[in-house]
N, C-alpha and C positions, 0 to 999 in steps of 0.2 A: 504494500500500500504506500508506505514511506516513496519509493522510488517510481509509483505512477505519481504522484502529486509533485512530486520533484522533477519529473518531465512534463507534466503539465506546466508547470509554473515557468522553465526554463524556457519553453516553445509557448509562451505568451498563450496559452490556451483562452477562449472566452468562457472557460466554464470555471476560470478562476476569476474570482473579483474585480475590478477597477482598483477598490479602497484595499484588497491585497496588495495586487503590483504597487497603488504608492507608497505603502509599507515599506513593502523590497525595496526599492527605490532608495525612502528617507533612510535605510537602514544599511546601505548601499551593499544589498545581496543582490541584483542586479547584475548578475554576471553571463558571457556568452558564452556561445559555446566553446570557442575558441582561448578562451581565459581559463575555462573548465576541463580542457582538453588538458592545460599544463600544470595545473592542480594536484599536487600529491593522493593518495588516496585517501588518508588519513585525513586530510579538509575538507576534500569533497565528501567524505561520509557527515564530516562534521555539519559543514554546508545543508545536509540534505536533512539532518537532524534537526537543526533550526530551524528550515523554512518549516518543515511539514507540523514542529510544534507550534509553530505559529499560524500555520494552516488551522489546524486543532482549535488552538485558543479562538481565532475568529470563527469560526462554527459554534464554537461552544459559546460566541458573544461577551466574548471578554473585552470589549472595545475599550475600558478602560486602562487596560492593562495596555492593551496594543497602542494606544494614543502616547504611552510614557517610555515601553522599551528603549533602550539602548542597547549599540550594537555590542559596546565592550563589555556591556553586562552580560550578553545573554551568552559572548565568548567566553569571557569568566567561566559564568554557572555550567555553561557547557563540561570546561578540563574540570571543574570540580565536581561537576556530576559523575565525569568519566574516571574520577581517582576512586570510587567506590564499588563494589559489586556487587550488583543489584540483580534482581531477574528481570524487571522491566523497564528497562533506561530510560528509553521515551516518556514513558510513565512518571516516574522519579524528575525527570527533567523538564518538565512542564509543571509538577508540583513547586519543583521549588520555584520555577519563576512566578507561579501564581503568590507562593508565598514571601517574595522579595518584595515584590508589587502592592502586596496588599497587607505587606507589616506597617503598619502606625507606632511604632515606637522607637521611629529614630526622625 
C-alpha cells in the first residue's frame, strides 16, 4: 500500500489531493523522478514512509497537525522512530507525530 501511494503521489496522480501536493510542496518532498533515481535506498524508503504517513494523517483529517508539520521534525521523529523495534513502524511513527503535535506542555 505504502508504495502504491508513493507512486501515486510521485506521478502527480489526480486521485491524490491538491491541499496534498501543497503539503509536499511546502514541505519540499517534491521530488522527481530523476532526483529519486539517485536517492540511496535507505531515503527513499524513508521518503516513502513520510509521504504515505502523511497521506494517512490527511484521510484521517488531521488538518491541524498537517497545517504545522515541519520537515526537520518529521526527519527527526523518523531516525528516532527507526532506532527502536517495533512490529508496526508506520504505526509507531504517525503516533508519535500525532503526539508531538498535539503535546501542550511545552
Amino acid at each position: 500500500m505504502m508504495n502504491n501511494i508513493f507512486n501515486l503521489i510521485i506521478n502527480k496522480s489526480d486521485k491524490i489531493s491538491s491541499n496534498f501536493y501543497e503539503l509536499v510542496n511546502r514541505l519540499e518532498f517534491n521530488y522527481t523522478e530523476e532526483i529519486l533515481n539517485t536517492l540511496k535506498e535507505d531515503k527513499k524508503e524513508m521518503l516513502k514512509a513520510i509521504l504515505y504517513t502523511l497521506y494517512e494523517l490527511e484521510i484521517e483529517q488531521f488538518q491541524n497537525i498537517l497545517a504545522r508539520v515541519k520537515r526537520e521534525d518529521l526527519i527527526n521523529l523518523y531516525n528516532l522512530c527507526k532506532s527502536y523495534d517495533t512490529d508496526n513502524f508506520l504505526s509507531y511513527y504517525k503516533k508519535t507525530i500525532i503526539n508531538k503535535y498535539t503535546d501542550n506542555s511545552s
